[in-house]
C-alpha positions in Angstrom: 151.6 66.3 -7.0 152.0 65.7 -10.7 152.5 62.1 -11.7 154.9 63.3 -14.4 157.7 64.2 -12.0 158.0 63.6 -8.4 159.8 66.1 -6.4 160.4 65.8 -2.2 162.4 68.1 0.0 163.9 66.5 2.9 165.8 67.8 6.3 168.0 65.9 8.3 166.2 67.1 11.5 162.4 67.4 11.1 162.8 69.1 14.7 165.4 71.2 16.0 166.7 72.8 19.2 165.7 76.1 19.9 169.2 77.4 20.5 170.6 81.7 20.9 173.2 80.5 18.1 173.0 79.3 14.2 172.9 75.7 14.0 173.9 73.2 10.3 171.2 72.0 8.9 171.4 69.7 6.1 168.2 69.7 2.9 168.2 67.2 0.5 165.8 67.7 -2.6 164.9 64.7 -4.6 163.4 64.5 -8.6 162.1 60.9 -9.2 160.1 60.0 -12.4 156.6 60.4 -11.4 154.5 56.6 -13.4 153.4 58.5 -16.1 157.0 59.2 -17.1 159.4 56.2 -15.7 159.2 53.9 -18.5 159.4 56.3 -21.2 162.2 57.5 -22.7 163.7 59.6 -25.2 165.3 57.6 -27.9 169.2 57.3 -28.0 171.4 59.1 -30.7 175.0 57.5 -29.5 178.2 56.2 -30.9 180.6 53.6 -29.3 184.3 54.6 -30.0 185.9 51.5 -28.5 189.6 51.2 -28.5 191.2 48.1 -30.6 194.1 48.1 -29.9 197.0 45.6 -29.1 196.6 46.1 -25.5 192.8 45.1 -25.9 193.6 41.7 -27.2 192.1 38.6 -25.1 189.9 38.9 -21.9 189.4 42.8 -22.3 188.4 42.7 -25.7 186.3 39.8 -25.7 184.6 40.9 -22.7 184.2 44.4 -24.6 182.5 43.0 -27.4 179.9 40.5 -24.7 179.4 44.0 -23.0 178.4 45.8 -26.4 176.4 43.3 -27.0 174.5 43.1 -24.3 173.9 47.0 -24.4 172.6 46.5 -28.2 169.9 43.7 -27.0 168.4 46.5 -24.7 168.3 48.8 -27.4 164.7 49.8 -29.1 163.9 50.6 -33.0 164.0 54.1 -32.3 167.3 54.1 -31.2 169.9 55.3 -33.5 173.4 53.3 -32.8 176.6 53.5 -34.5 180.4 51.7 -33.5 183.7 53.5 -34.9 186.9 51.3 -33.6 190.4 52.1 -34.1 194.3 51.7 -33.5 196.2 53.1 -35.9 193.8 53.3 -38.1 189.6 54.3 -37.5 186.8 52.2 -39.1 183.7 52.9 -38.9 182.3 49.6 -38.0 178.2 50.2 -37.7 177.5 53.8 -39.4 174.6 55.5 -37.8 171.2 53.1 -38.0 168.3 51.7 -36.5 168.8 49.6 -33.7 165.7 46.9 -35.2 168.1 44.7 -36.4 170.0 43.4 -33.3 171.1 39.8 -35.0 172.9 42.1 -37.5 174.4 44.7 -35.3 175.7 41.9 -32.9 177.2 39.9 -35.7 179.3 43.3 -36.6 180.5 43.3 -33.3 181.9 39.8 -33.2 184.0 40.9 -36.1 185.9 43.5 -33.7 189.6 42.7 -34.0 193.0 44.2 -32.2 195.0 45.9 -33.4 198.3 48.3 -33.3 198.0 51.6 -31.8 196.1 54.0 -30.3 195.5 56.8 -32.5 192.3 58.8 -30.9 191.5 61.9 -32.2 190.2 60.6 -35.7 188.2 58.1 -33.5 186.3 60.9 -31.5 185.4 63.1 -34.8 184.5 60.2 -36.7 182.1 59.7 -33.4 180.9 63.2 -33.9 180.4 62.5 -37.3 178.6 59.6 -36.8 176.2 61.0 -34.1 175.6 64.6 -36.2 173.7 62.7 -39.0 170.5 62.4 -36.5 171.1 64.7 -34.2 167.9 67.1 -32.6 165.9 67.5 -29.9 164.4 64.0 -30.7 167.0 62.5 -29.3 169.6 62.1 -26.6 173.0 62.4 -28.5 176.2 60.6 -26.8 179.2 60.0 -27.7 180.9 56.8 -25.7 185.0 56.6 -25.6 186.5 53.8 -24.0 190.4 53.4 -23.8 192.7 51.0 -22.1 195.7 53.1 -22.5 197.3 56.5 -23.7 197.1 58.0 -27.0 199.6 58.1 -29.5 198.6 61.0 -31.1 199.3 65.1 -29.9 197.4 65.3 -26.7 196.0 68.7 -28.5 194.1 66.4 -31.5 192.2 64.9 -28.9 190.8 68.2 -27.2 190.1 70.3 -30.5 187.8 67.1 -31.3 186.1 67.2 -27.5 185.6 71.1 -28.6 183.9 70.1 -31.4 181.4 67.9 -29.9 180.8 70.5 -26.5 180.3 72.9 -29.5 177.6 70.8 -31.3 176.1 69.7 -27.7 177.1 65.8 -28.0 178.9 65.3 -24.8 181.2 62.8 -24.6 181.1 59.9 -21.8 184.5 58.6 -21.1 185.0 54.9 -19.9 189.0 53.9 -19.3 189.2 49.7 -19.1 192.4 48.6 -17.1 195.0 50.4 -15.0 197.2 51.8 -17.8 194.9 55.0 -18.8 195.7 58.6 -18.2 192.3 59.4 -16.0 193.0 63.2 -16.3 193.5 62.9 -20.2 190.1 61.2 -20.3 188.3 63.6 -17.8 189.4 66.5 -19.8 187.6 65.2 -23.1 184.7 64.5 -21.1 184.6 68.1 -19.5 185.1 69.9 -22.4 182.5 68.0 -24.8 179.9 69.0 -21.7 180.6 72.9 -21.0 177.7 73.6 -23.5 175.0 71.6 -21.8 173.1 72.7 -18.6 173.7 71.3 -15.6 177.0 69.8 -16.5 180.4 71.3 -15.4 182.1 67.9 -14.9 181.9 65.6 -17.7 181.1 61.6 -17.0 184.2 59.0 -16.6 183.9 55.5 -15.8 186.3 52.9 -14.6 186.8 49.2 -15.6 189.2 48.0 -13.2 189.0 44.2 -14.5 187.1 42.4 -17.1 184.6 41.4 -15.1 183.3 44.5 -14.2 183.1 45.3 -17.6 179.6 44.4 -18.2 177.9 46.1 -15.2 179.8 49.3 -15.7 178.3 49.6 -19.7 175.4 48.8 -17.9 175.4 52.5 -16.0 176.5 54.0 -19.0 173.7 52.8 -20.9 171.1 53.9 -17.9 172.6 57.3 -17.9 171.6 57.9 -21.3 167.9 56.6 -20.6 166.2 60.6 -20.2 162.5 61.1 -19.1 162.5 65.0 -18.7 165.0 67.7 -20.2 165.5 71.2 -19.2 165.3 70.3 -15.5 166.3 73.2 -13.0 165.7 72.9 -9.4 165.5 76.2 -7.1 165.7 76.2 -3.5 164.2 79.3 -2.3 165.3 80.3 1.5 163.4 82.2 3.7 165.6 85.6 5.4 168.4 85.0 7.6 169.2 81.0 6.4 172.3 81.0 4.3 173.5 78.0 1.9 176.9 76.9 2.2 177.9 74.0 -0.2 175.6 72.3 -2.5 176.4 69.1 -3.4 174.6 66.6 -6.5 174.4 63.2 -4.5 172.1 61.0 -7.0 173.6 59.5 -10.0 177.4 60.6 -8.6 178.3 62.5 -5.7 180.2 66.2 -6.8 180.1 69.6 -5.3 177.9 72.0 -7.3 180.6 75.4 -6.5 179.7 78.6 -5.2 177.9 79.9 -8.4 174.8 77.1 -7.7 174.3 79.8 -4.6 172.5 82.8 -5.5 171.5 84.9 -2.8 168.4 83.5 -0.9 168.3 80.9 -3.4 170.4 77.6 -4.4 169.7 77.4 -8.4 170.5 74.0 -10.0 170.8 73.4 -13.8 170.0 69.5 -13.7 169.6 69.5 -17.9 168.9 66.2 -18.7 167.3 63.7 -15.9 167.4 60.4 -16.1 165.2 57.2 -15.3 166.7 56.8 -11.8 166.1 60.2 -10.6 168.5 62.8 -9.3 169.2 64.4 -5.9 170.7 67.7 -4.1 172.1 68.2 -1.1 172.0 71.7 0.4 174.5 72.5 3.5 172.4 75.3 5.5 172.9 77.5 8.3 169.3 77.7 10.6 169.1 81.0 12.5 167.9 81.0 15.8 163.8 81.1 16.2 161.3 81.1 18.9 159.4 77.3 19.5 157.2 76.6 16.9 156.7 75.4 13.2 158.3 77.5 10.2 158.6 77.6 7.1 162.0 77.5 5.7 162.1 77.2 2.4 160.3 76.3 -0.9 161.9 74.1 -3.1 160.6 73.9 -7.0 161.4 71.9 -10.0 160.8 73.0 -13.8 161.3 70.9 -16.6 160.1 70.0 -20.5 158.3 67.1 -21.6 158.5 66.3 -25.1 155.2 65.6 -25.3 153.6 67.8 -22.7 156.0 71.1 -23.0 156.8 73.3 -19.7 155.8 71.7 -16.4 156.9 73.2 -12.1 156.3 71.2 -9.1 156.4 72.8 -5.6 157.2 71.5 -2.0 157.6 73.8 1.0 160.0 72.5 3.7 158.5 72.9 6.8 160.9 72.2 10.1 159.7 72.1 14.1 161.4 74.5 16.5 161.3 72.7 20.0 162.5 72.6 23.4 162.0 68.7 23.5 165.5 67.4 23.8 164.1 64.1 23.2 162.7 65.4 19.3 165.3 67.6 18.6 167.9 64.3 18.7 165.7 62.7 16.5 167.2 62.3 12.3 165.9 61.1 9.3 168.0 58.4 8.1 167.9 59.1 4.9 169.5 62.4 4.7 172.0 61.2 7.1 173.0 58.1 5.4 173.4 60.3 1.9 175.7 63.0 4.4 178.1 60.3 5.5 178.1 59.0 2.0 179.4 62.7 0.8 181.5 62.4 3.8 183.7 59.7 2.9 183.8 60.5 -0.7 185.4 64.4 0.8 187.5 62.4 2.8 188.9 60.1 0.0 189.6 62.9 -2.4 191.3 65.2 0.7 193.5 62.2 1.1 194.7 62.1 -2.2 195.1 65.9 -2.3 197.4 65.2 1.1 198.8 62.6 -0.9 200.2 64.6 -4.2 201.4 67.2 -1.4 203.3 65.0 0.4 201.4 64.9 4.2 201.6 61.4 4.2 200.3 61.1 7.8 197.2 63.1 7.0 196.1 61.3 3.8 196.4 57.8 5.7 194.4 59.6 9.3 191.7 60.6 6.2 191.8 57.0 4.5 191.1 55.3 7.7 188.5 57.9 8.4 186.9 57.0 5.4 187.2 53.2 5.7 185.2 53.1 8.9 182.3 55.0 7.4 182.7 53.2 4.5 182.4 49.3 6.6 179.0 51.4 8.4 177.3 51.8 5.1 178.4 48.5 3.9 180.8 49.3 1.2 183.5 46.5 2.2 184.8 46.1 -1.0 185.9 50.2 -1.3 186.5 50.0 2.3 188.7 47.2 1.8 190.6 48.7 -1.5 191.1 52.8 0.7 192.8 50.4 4.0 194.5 48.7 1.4 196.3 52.3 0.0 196.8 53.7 3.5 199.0 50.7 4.2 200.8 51.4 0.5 201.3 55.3 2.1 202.4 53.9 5.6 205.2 51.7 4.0 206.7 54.7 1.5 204.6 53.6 -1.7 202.4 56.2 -2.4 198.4 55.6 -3.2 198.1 53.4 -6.2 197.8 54.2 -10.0 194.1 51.9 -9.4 193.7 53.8 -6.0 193.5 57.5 -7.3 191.1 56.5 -10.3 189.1 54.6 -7.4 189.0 57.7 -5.5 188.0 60.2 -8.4 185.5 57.9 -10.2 184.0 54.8 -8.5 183.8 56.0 -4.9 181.3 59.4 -5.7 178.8 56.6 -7.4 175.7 56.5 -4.6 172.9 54.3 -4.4 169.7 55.3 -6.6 166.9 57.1 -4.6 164.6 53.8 -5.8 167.3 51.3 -4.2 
């Protein structure tokens, strides 16, 4: 195996039962930096658009400005950074430079004021602006938007900007601060700044719920843009009579690939850009029946571009025991299993708030409770805490929370990284 770029395929059961019937399987393929590549990356090409508005003003704000700065003293003298802020007005507070001079950069930032408005579309294209004066295949090009509100411009402004920047391959990562955002406004600039780049039907959102989870959550942001490899695909190649059902990414956020991922024998998955912490797939299968012995099921390969190195493929076979052991066919790798419940209680969280909008109140709460209890097993208490918390608002005739639903969309399908 390469030490450019690791790549492992997985089952849940290394043996199974031989049965007269299918049986569900689940394969989970993992890319990993390999040493050669984990500590290098491509150099950043990204803009901050950071809302000053009135509503920022005090603990938000200054923790917005600790968090930039904080993100700025990671920051190499390759990196290209520039800060826009606005209200009713834009400025373009850093225009597009260096990184090497940190002292400078972070004194800028202490200057950040609020203001009056929210006025957002000349914000995002003087981003686009911004990033488009270094943009190339030297760099990894971002656009960062965070909000704490709604904007006050046409709704329409905001989109023909995200256009722009899907059209131009910048995609924009949104980050709303606070409880007073529109999460499906901000969602749809991210999605549409990403249609042009591979691997990426959903764009990225984040959530600040409070101040002080300001810094960590920048933090992600800032790891997400940290790229070792680029033109990433992975194929999963099935031997005759297995069939995929769902594919699911589970590693940096958990989302369901869609029927178009399956193709056939094979389960084709544009990963684009990978980052430093890896990436992950999980692959829901139907095993037809076979006679006791080992098989091949599948081969499971990666391709992908270093800058330095060009084209590169590794390839695994996944290899699984038929038995008639009843005490090896019960065995399952943990692994796999814990990132299946994982999935599990994210699909249960979003059907409850699809229940929810559609007014079966008694089957969102069955799902929330559902999803607390695997939630306490894995030892998320905190979301575990926050999902009992909203099936007691649905029980007494209040609906899931305005914090709930963004819980549910953005912070509960983040999973652990493959090298926690």
């Amino acid at each position: 195996m390469s030490n450019a770029l690791q790549l492992s395929a997985l089952c849940n059961r290394q043996n199974v039962p031989v049965l007269e019937q299918p049986q569900l399987i689940y394969v989970l393929a993992e890319v990993t930096p390999g040493s050669t590549i984990a500590n290098v990356r491509l150099p950043l090409n990204f803009t901050l658009v950071l809302d000053r508005s009135g509503s920022m003003a005090g603990e938000k704000l200054e923790t917005m400005r600790e968090a930039v700065k904080a993100i700025i003293d990671q920051l190499s003298p390759s990196d290209v950074i520039s800060i826009v802020t606005f209200e009713n007005k834009t400025q373009v507070l850093v225009p597009a430079q260096s990184a090497a001079d940190r002292a400078g950069l972070k004194g800028m930032v202490d200057n950040i004021k609020d203001g009056g408005g929210t006025v957002m579309a000349p914000a995002i294209r003087e981003g686009l602006n911004q990033v488009s004066q270094f943009a190339s295949p030297a760099y990894i090009s971002r656009i960062v938007l965070l909000t704490d509100g709604e904007a006050t411009d046409k709704f329409e402004a905001s989109m023909h900007e995200a256009d722009n920047a899907g059209a131009r391959g910048i995609p924009i990562i949104g980050m709303g601060f606070g409880s007073d955002w529109k999460e499906d406004f901000l969602q749809e600039v991210a999605d549409r700044s990403w249609l042009s780049s591979p691997g990426s039907d959903a764009g990225r959102v984040e959530f600040i719920r409070d101040p002080g989870s300001a810094l960590q959550v920048f933090q992600e942001v800032l790891q997400s843009m940290h790229v070792v490899a680029q033109d990433v695909t992975v194929n999963v190649r099935m031997v005759q009579g297995l069939e995929a059902r769902r594919v699911w990414q589970v590693v940096p956020l958990i989302k369901e690939m869609g029927t178009t991922a399956i193709q056939g024998r094979s389960v084709v998955i544009p990963v684009g850009d990978l980052e430093q912490g890896g990436a992950a797939y999980m692959v829901e299968m139907m095993l037809p029946p076979r006679p006791a012995g080992n098989v091949r099921i599948a081969q499971v390969d990666a391709a992908y571009n270093l800058p330095q190195s060009g084209p590169q493929r590794e390839a695994v076979d996944l290899v699984i025991n038929f038995t008639h052991d009843a005490s090896l066919a019960g065995q399952l790798n943990g692994h796999v299993m814990n990132i299946v419940e994982k999935v599990t209680a994210f699909r249960l969280q979003t059907q409850a708030l699809r229940d929810a909008e559609m007014g079966n109140v008694s089957g969102a709460t069955q799902r929330l409770r559902q999803a607390v209890t695997m939630l306490i097993n894995q030892g998320e208490h905190d979301l575990a805490q926050q999902m009992e918390a909203e099936a007691r608002n649905l029980e007494e005739g209040k609906g899931i929370s305005g914090d709930g639903a963004k819980t549910i969309r953005l912070t509960s399908r983040k999973t652990v990284r493959l090298d926690d």
